[in-house]
N, C-alpha and C positions, 0 to 999 in steps of 0.2 A: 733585550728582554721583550723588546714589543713584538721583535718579528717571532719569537718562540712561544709567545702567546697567542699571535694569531694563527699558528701552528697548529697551536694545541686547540684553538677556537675552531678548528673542522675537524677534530677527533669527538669521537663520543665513548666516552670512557663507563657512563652508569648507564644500563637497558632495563629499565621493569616497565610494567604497565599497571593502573589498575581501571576496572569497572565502574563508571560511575552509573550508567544505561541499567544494567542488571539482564539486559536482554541482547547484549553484544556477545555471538560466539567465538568469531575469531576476530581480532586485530591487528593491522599489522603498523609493526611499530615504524615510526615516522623519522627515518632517516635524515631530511632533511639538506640532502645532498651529500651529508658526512660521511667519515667513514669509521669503523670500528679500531678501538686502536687496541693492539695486540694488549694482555693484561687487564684489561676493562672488567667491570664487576656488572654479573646479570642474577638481577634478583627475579625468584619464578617464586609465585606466593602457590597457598595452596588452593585446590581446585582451578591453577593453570598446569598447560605446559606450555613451552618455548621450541617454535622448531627452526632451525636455521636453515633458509632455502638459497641454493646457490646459484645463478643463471635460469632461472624453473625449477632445477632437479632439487627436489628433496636432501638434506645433509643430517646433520647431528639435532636428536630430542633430548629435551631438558626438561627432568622432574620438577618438584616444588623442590627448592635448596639455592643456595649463593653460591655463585660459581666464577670465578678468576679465568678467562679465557685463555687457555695456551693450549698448544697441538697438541697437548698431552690427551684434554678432554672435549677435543674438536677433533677425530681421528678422519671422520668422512670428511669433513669440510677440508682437511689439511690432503686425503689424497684426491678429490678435486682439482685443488689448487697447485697439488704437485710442490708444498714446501718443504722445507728440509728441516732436522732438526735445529733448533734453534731459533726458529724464525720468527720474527720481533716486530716485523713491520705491521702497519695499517693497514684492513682489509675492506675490501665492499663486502656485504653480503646482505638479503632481506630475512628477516625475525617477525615472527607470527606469535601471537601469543592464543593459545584455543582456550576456552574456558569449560575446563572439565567438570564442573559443579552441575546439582538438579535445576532444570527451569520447571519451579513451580506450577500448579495451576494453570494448566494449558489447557482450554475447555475444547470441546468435541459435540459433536451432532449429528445426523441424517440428515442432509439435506434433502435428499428423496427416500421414502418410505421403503421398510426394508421386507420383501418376501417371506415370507414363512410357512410353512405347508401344517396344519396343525389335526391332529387325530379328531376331533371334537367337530370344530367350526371348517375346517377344511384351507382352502387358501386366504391369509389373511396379512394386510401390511401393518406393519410396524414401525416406527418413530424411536428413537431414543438420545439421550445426549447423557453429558458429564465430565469430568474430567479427567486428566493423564501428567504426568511430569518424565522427564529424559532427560541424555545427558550423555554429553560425546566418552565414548569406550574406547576408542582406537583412533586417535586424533589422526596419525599417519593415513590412514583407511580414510578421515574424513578429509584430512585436505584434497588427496588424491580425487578421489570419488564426489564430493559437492563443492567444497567453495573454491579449490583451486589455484589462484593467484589473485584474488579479489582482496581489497585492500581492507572490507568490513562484512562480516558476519552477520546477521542477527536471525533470532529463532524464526522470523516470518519468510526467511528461505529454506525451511524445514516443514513450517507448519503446514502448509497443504497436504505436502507427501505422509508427514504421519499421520493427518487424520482420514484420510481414503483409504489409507492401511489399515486406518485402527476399524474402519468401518467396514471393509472387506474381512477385517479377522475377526469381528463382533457377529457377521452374518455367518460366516463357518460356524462359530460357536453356539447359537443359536439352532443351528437347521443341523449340526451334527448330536447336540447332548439331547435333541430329542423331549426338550421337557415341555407338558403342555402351555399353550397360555396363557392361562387362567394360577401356572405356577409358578413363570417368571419372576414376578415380585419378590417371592422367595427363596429365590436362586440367582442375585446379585452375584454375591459374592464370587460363587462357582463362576458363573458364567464368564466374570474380570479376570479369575486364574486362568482358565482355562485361554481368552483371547491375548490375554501375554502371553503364555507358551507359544500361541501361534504365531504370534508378530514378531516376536526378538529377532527371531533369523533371518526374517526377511528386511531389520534395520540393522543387522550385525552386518550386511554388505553396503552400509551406506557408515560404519562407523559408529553406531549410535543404539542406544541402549537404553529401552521402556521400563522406567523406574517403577511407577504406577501406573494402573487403568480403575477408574473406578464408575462404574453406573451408576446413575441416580436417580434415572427417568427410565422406562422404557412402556410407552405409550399404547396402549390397545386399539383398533378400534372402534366407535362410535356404538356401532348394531354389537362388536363384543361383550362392550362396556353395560350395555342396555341388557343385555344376557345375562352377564353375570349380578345387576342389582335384581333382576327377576328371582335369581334363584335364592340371591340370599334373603328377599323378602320372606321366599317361601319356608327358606327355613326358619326365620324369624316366628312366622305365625303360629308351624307346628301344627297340630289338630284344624286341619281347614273346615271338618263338619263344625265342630263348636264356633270357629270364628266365623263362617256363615251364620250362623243361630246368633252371633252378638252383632254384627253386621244388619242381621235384620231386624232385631231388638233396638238398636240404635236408629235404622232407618223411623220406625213404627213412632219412637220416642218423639223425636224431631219433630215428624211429622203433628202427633198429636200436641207441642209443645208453640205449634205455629198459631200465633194469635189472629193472620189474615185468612185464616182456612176458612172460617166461619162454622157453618153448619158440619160440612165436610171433614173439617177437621175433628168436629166433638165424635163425628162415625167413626174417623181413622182413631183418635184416642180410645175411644171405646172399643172397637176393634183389638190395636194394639192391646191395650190393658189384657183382655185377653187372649189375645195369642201369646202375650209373654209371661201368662200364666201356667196356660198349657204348655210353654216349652221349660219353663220352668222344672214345672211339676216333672215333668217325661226325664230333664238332665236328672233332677236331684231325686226321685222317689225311688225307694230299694223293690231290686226285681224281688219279684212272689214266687218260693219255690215252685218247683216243679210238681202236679199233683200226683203220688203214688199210684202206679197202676193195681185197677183193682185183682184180685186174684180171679183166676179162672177156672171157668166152670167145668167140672168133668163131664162129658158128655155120656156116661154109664152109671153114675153114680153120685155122692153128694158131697159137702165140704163141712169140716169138724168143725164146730161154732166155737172153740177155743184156740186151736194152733192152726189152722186152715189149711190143716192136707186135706187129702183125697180119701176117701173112704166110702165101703158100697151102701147103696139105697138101704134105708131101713135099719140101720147100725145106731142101738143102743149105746155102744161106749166109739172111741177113738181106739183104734187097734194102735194109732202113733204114742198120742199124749193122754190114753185113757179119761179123756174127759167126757161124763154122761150128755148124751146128746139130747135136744131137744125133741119133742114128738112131734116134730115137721119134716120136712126133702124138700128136695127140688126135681123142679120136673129135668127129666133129661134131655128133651128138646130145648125149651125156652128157657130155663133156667128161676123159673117161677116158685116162691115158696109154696110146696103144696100139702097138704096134713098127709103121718106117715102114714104106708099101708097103704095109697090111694093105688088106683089101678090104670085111670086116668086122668092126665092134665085140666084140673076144671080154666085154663089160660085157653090152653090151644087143641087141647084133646088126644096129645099124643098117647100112645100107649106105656107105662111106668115099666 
Protein backbone atom coordinates (compact mmCIF):
# COMPACT_ATOMS: atom_id res chain seq x y z
CA UNK A 1 0.00 0.00 0.00
CA UNK A 2 2.71 2.55 0.50
CA UNK A 3 4.40 2.08 -2.74
CA UNK A 4 0.76 2.70 -4.51
CA UNK A 5 0.39 5.64 -2.67
CA UNK A 6 3.49 7.07 -3.40
CA UNK A 7 2.35 6.30 -6.85
CA UNK A 8 -0.54 7.86 -6.77
CA UNK A 9 1.49 11.01 -4.68
CA UNK A 10 2.81 12.10 -8.38
CA UNK A 11 -0.40 12.01 -10.13
CA UNK A 12 -2.66 14.90 -10.06
CA UNK A 13 -5.99 13.86 -10.25
CA UNK A 14 -8.29 17.49 -9.36
CA UNK A 15 -7.01 20.80 -11.86
CA UNK A 16 -9.03 24.14 -11.09
CA UNK A 17 -7.75 27.38 -10.17
CA UNK A 18 -9.09 30.38 -8.62
CA UNK A 19 -8.30 34.25 -8.50
CA UNK A 20 -7.45 35.55 -5.55
CA UNK A 21 -5.32 38.82 -7.34
CA UNK A 22 -8.65 39.87 -9.39
CA UNK A 23 -5.90 41.35 -11.84
CA UNK A 24 -4.24 37.83 -12.98
CA UNK A 25 -5.16 36.99 -16.67
CA UNK A 26 -3.74 34.00 -17.36
CA UNK A 27 -2.36 31.25 -15.01
CA UNK A 28 -0.67 28.61 -15.36
CA UNK A 29 -1.33 25.90 -13.32
CA UNK A 30 1.55 24.42 -11.09
CA UNK A 31 2.47 21.00 -12.00
CA UNK A 32 4.76 20.57 -9.70
CA UNK A 33 6.67 17.92 -11.38
CA UNK A 34 3.55 15.66 -11.55
CA UNK A 35 1.75 14.40 -14.04
CA UNK A 36 -1.90 14.31 -15.13
CA UNK A 37 -3.52 11.04 -14.50
CA UNK A 38 -5.82 9.82 -17.21
CA UNK A 39 -9.62 10.26 -15.63
CA UNK A 40 -8.76 13.39 -13.29
CA UNK A 41 -11.54 15.80 -12.78
CA UNK A 42 -10.96 19.66 -14.22
CA UNK A 43 -13.06 22.19 -12.75
CA UNK A 44 -13.28 25.61 -15.22
CA UNK A 45 -15.53 27.99 -13.05
CA UNK A 46 -17.06 30.75 -14.96
CA UNK A 47 -15.36 33.66 -16.62
CA UNK A 48 -12.36 31.16 -17.18
CA UNK A 49 -11.24 28.89 -19.74
CA UNK A 50 -8.70 25.95 -19.63
CA UNK A 51 -6.29 25.57 -22.48
CA UNK A 52 -4.11 22.49 -22.60
CA UNK A 53 -0.69 23.21 -24.14
CA UNK A 54 1.37 20.35 -25.32
CA UNK A 55 5.37 20.86 -25.90
CA UNK A 56 4.42 24.87 -27.00
CA UNK A 57 1.66 23.77 -29.42
CA UNK A 58 -1.54 24.73 -28.53
CA UNK A 59 -4.19 21.47 -27.74
CA UNK A 60 -7.67 21.03 -26.46
CA UNK A 61 -10.10 24.48 -24.90
CA UNK A 62 -12.25 24.10 -21.96
CA UNK A 63 -15.50 26.15 -21.29
CA UNK A 64 -16.71 26.81 -17.78
CA UNK A 65 -18.19 22.88 -16.89
CA UNK A 66 -16.52 19.73 -14.86
CA UNK A 67 -14.95 17.57 -17.14
CA UNK A 68 -13.52 13.78 -16.49
CA UNK A 69 -10.34 13.75 -18.84
CA UNK A 70 -10.35 10.79 -21.40
CA UNK A 71 -9.45 11.02 -25.27
CA UNK A 72 -12.86 11.05 -25.89
CA UNK A 73 -12.75 14.98 -24.85
CA UNK A 74 -9.06 15.53 -25.38
CA UNK A 75 -9.27 14.70 -29.25
CA UNK A 76 -6.10 17.32 -30.08
CA UNK A 77 -4.18 16.41 -27.15
CA UNK A 78 -4.66 12.52 -27.98
CA UNK A 79 -3.67 13.17 -31.80
CA UNK A 80 -0.41 14.95 -30.56
CA UNK A 81 0.31 12.25 -28.45
CA UNK A 82 -0.53 9.76 -31.10
CA UNK A 83 -2.73 7.46 -28.29
CA UNK A 84 -4.92 4.81 -29.09
CA UNK A 85 -8.21 4.21 -27.88
CA UNK A 86 -8.19 3.22 -24.67
CA UNK A 87 -5.46 4.80 -23.34
CA UNK A 88 -5.46 5.03 -19.49
CA UNK A 89 -2.00 5.99 -18.74
CA UNK A 90 -0.35 9.36 -16.98
CA UNK A 91 0.23 12.14 -19.13
CA UNK A 92 2.62 15.36 -18.91
CA UNK A 93 0.93 18.23 -20.42
CA UNK A 94 0.86 22.32 -19.32
CA UNK A 95 -2.82 23.99 -18.32
CA UNK A 96 -3.34 27.61 -18.50
CA UNK A 97 -6.23 28.92 -17.00
CA UNK A 98 -7.15 32.70 -19.01
CA UNK A 99 -9.61 34.60 -17.15
CA UNK A 100 -12.40 35.60 -19.47
CA UNK A 101 -14.29 38.11 -16.90
CA UNK A 102 -14.33 42.31 -17.21
CA UNK A 103 -11.20 44.16 -15.61
CA UNK A 104 -12.98 46.84 -14.21
CA UNK A 105 -11.98 50.35 -13.87
CA UNK A 106 -8.90 50.59 -15.89
CA UNK A 107 -8.36 54.51 -16.02
CA UNK A 108 -6.74 56.25 -19.27
CA UNK A 109 -5.15 59.78 -20.07
CA UNK A 110 -3.15 61.99 -22.43
CA UNK A 111 -0.01 61.96 -21.43
CA UNK A 112 0.77 64.63 -24.16
CA UNK A 113 -1.81 66.89 -25.29
CA UNK A 114 -4.02 65.90 -28.14
CA UNK A 115 -4.10 68.13 -31.56
CA UNK A 116 -7.29 69.33 -32.80
CA UNK A 117 -7.89 71.77 -35.61
CA UNK A 118 -11.12 73.55 -34.60
CA UNK A 119 -13.33 75.99 -36.98
CA UNK A 120 -13.61 78.82 -34.18
CA UNK A 121 -10.13 79.01 -32.37
CA UNK A 122 -8.18 77.30 -35.11
CA UNK A 123 -5.19 74.76 -33.84
CA UNK A 124 -5.73 73.89 -30.33
CA UNK A 125 -4.35 71.09 -27.73
CA UNK A 126 -6.43 68.95 -25.77
CA UNK A 127 -5.96 66.94 -22.55
CA UNK A 128 -8.38 64.35 -21.57
CA UNK A 129 -8.68 61.08 -19.23
CA UNK A 130 -11.25 58.55 -17.71
CA UNK A 131 -11.91 55.28 -17.80
CA UNK A 132 -12.32 51.68 -19.82
CA UNK A 133 -12.89 48.00 -18.64
CA UNK A 134 -12.01 44.71 -21.13
CA UNK A 135 -11.85 41.32 -21.29
CA UNK A 136 -10.12 38.42 -23.11
CA UNK A 137 -12.74 37.33 -26.41
CA UNK A 138 -10.59 34.79 -28.04
CA UNK A 139 -8.36 33.39 -25.38
CA UNK A 140 -6.70 31.09 -28.26
CA UNK A 141 -5.82 34.53 -30.21
CA UNK A 142 -4.60 35.69 -26.86
CA UNK A 143 -2.26 33.20 -25.81
CA UNK A 144 -0.86 32.96 -29.38
CA UNK A 145 -0.42 36.60 -29.99
CA UNK A 146 0.52 38.32 -26.04
CA UNK A 147 1.43 36.06 -23.26
CA UNK A 148 2.58 32.98 -24.88
CA UNK A 149 4.24 30.41 -22.58
CA UNK A 150 4.51 32.79 -19.56
CA UNK A 151 3.75 31.31 -16.40
CA UNK A 152 1.52 34.67 -15.05
CA UNK A 153 -0.61 37.05 -16.68
CA UNK A 154 -1.63 40.29 -15.33
CA UNK A 155 -3.57 43.24 -16.85
CA UNK A 156 -0.22 45.59 -16.61
CA UNK A 157 0.90 43.45 -19.68
CA UNK A 158 -1.96 44.87 -21.58
CA UNK A 159 -2.30 48.23 -20.15
CA UNK A 160 -0.02 50.25 -21.98
CA UNK A 161 -0.95 48.85 -25.36
CA UNK A 162 -4.65 49.67 -24.69
CA UNK A 163 -4.32 52.84 -23.55
CA UNK A 164 -2.15 54.43 -26.68
CA UNK A 165 -4.88 52.66 -28.65
CA UNK A 166 -7.49 54.08 -26.64
CA UNK A 167 -5.81 57.46 -27.19
CA UNK A 168 -4.99 57.16 -30.75
CA UNK A 169 -8.79 56.19 -31.43
CA UNK A 170 -10.01 59.00 -29.10
CA UNK A 171 -7.84 61.54 -31.44
CA UNK A 172 -9.72 59.99 -34.76
CA UNK A 173 -12.69 60.51 -33.02
CA UNK A 174 -12.45 63.76 -32.20
CA UNK A 175 -10.68 65.41 -35.49
CA UNK A 176 -13.17 63.00 -37.49
CA UNK A 177 -16.94 64.04 -35.89
CA UNK A 178 -15.79 67.34 -36.45
CA UNK A 179 -17.76 68.91 -33.35
CA UNK A 180 -16.62 72.18 -32.09
CA UNK A 181 -14.89 72.80 -28.93
CA UNK A 182 -16.75 74.72 -27.14
CA UNK A 183 -19.28 71.46 -27.80
CA UNK A 184 -17.28 68.71 -26.56
CA UNK A 185 -18.60 68.69 -23.07
CA UNK A 186 -21.74 67.66 -24.73
CA UNK A 187 -20.83 65.05 -26.75
CA UNK A 188 -19.24 62.54 -24.36
CA UNK A 189 -21.28 60.22 -24.91
CA UNK A 190 -21.04 60.14 -28.78
CA UNK A 191 -17.64 60.67 -28.88
CA UNK A 192 -16.96 57.00 -26.40
CA UNK A 193 -19.28 55.27 -29.05
CA UNK A 194 -17.96 56.21 -31.75
CA UNK A 195 -13.83 55.48 -30.22
CA UNK A 196 -15.07 51.90 -29.40
CA UNK A 197 -16.17 51.19 -32.83
CA UNK A 198 -12.71 52.29 -33.76
CA UNK A 199 -10.62 50.31 -31.26
CA UNK A 200 -12.33 46.88 -31.22
CA UNK A 201 -10.70 45.77 -34.36
CA UNK A 202 -7.69 46.79 -33.69
CA UNK A 203 -7.84 44.70 -30.04
CA UNK A 204 -9.81 41.86 -31.73
CA UNK A 205 -6.02 41.00 -33.25
CA UNK A 206 -4.58 40.81 -29.85
CA UNK A 207 -7.75 38.68 -28.55
CA UNK A 208 -9.34 41.07 -26.42
CA UNK A 209 -12.41 43.04 -26.43
CA UNK A 210 -13.27 46.94 -25.19
CA UNK A 211 -16.22 46.45 -22.82
CA UNK A 212 -16.40 50.23 -21.97
CA UNK A 213 -14.80 53.57 -22.77
CA UNK A 214 -15.97 56.31 -20.96
CA UNK A 215 -14.88 60.23 -20.88
CA UNK A 216 -15.03 62.34 -18.02
CA UNK A 217 -12.54 65.03 -18.56
CA UNK A 218 -11.71 66.50 -21.74
CA UNK A 219 -9.62 69.61 -20.95
CA UNK A 220 -9.64 73.00 -23.01
CA UNK A 221 -7.10 75.16 -23.16
CA UNK A 222 -6.21 78.04 -20.79
CA UNK A 223 -6.79 81.25 -23.52
CA UNK A 224 -10.07 78.66 -24.73
CA UNK A 225 -11.24 78.44 -21.34
CA UNK A 226 -10.67 82.45 -20.86
CA UNK A 227 -12.97 82.65 -24.21
CA UNK A 228 -15.52 80.93 -23.52
CA UNK A 229 -16.16 82.68 -19.54
CA UNK A 230 -15.92 85.98 -21.83
CA UNK A 231 -18.61 85.08 -23.74
CA UNK A 232 -20.87 83.75 -21.30
CA UNK A 233 -20.46 86.80 -19.14
CA UNK A 234 -21.59 88.64 -22.02
CA UNK A 235 -24.37 86.88 -22.29
CA UNK A 236 -25.12 86.99 -18.62
CA UNK A 237 -25.28 90.75 -18.75
CA UNK A 238 -27.71 91.12 -21.89
CA UNK A 239 -28.43 94.86 -22.45
CA UNK A 240 -24.67 96.13 -22.28
CA UNK A 241 -26.00 99.97 -22.75
CA UNK A 242 -28.13 99.71 -19.41
CA UNK A 243 -25.40 97.76 -17.60
CA UNK A 244 -22.91 100.57 -18.50
CA UNK A 245 -25.62 103.18 -17.02
CA UNK A 246 -25.66 100.87 -13.72
CA UNK A 247 -21.84 100.30 -13.87
CA UNK A 248 -21.70 104.06 -13.78
CA UNK A 249 -24.32 104.68 -11.27
CA UNK A 250 -22.44 102.35 -9.06
CA UNK A 251 -18.98 103.78 -9.79
CA UNK A 252 -20.56 107.63 -8.96
CA UNK A 253 -22.40 105.94 -5.67
CA UNK A 254 -19.19 104.59 -4.16
CA UNK A 255 -17.59 107.14 -5.03
CA UNK A 256 -19.71 109.78 -3.31
CA UNK A 257 -20.28 107.16 -0.33
CA UNK A 258 -16.30 107.55 0.35
CA UNK A 259 -15.94 109.09 3.77
CA UNK A 260 -11.85 109.88 2.94
CA UNK A 261 -12.67 112.01 -0.26
CA UNK A 262 -13.41 114.99 1.73
CA UNK A 263 -14.21 118.03 -0.21
CA UNK A 264 -14.00 116.08 -3.47
CA UNK A 265 -15.99 113.50 -2.67
CA UNK A 266 -19.22 115.96 -1.54
CA UNK A 267 -18.56 117.24 -5.74
CA UNK A 268 -18.38 113.55 -6.87
CA UNK A 269 -21.71 112.87 -4.70
CA UNK A 270 -23.22 115.97 -5.71
CA UNK A 271 -22.39 115.31 -9.14
CA UNK A 272 -23.44 111.75 -8.98
CA UNK A 273 -26.85 112.64 -7.37
CA UNK A 274 -27.30 114.19 -10.44
CA UNK A 275 -26.20 112.34 -13.29
CA UNK A 276 -28.06 109.54 -11.74
CA UNK A 277 -31.02 111.57 -12.05
CA UNK A 278 -30.67 112.47 -15.48
CA UNK A 279 -30.12 108.95 -16.40
CA UNK A 280 -32.73 107.99 -14.49
CA UNK A 281 -35.18 110.31 -15.83
CA UNK A 282 -33.85 109.50 -19.75
CA UNK A 283 -34.38 105.22 -18.72
CA UNK A 284 -37.71 105.63 -17.32
CA UNK A 285 -39.63 108.89 -18.73
CA UNK A 286 -42.21 107.90 -21.67
CA UNK A 287 -41.15 109.28 -25.22
CA UNK A 288 -43.60 112.49 -26.34
CA UNK A 289 -45.43 111.73 -29.47
CA UNK A 290 -44.60 112.56 -32.48
CA UNK A 291 -45.87 116.25 -33.24
CA UNK A 292 -48.57 116.16 -36.27
CA UNK A 293 -47.29 117.83 -39.37
CA UNK A 294 -48.98 120.93 -40.03
CA UNK A 295 -51.21 120.87 -43.22
CA UNK A 296 -50.04 122.69 -46.24
CA UNK A 297 -50.33 125.62 -47.61
CA UNK A 298 -51.74 125.88 -51.33
CA UNK A 299 -49.66 128.02 -53.00
CA UNK A 300 -52.81 129.49 -55.47
CA UNK A 301 -55.22 129.51 -53.03
CA UNK A 302 -56.53 128.93 -49.23
CA UNK A 303 -57.38 126.29 -46.71
CA UNK A 304 -61.16 125.50 -45.33
CA UNK A 305 -61.04 126.58 -41.45
CA UNK A 306 -63.25 123.38 -40.78
CA UNK A 307 -61.88 120.11 -42.85
CA UNK A 308 -58.69 121.75 -44.16
CA UNK A 309 -58.76 121.09 -47.82
CA UNK A 310 -57.68 123.24 -50.44
CA UNK A 311 -60.05 125.54 -51.79
CA UNK A 312 -59.66 129.02 -54.16
CA UNK A 313 -58.89 132.63 -52.55
CA UNK A 314 -62.04 134.33 -51.59
CA UNK A 315 -64.54 131.21 -51.17
CA UNK A 316 -67.34 131.90 -49.07
CA UNK A 317 -68.37 128.29 -48.31
CA UNK A 318 -66.05 124.94 -48.73
CA UNK A 319 -66.90 123.44 -52.06
CA UNK A 320 -65.47 119.98 -49.81
CA UNK A 321 -67.33 120.20 -46.44
CA UNK A 322 -69.62 123.18 -47.07
CA UNK A 323 -68.40 125.02 -44.17
CA UNK A 324 -68.93 129.05 -44.36
CA UNK A 325 -65.59 130.38 -44.34
CA UNK A 326 -64.30 133.13 -42.48
CA UNK A 327 -63.77 136.76 -44.10
CA UNK A 328 -59.85 136.12 -44.21
CA UNK A 329 -57.04 134.11 -46.80
CA UNK A 330 -53.85 133.63 -47.02
CA UNK A 331 -51.50 135.23 -48.85
CA UNK A 332 -50.16 132.81 -51.53
CA UNK A 333 -46.72 133.55 -51.29
CA UNK A 334 -46.04 133.58 -47.42
CA UNK A 335 -48.92 132.00 -46.28
CA UNK A 336 -49.85 134.98 -43.97
CA UNK A 337 -53.47 135.44 -42.79
CA UNK A 338 -54.54 138.28 -44.89
CA UNK A 339 -58.34 139.96 -44.88
CA UNK A 340 -60.47 138.62 -47.86
CA UNK A 341 -60.52 140.53 -51.24
CA UNK A 342 -56.97 142.06 -50.34
CA UNK A 343 -55.06 142.49 -53.67
CA UNK A 344 -51.92 142.62 -51.83
CA UNK A 345 -49.84 140.72 -49.12
CA UNK A 346 -49.66 143.58 -46.25
CA UNK A 347 -46.55 140.57 -44.87
CA UNK A 348 -44.56 140.54 -48.01
CA UNK A 349 -46.35 142.38 -50.71
CA UNK A 350 -46.84 139.69 -53.11
CA UNK A 351 -49.60 140.14 -55.44
CA UNK A 352 -53.19 138.10 -54.21
Amino acid sequence: MGILNMIKGQLIDVIEWTDPSNTTMVHKYDMNGKEIMMGAQLTVRESQVAIFVNEGQLADIFQPGRYELQTSNMPILTALKSWKYGFNSPFKADVYFVNTKQFLDMKWGTSNPVMMRDSEFGMIRLRAFGIYSFKVSDPETFLKEVFGTAALFTVDGVEGQIKRTLVSGLSDAIAESKIPALDLAANYDELGNYALQAINPKLAALGLTLCSFVIENISLPEEVEKSMDKRTSMGVLGNLDQYAKYQAAEAMRDAANNPNSGMAGMGVGMGAGAAMGQMFAQSFAPQAPAAAPAPAQPAGGAVCTACGASIPAGSKFCPECGAKQASSAFCTSCGKEIPAGTKFCPECGAKQ
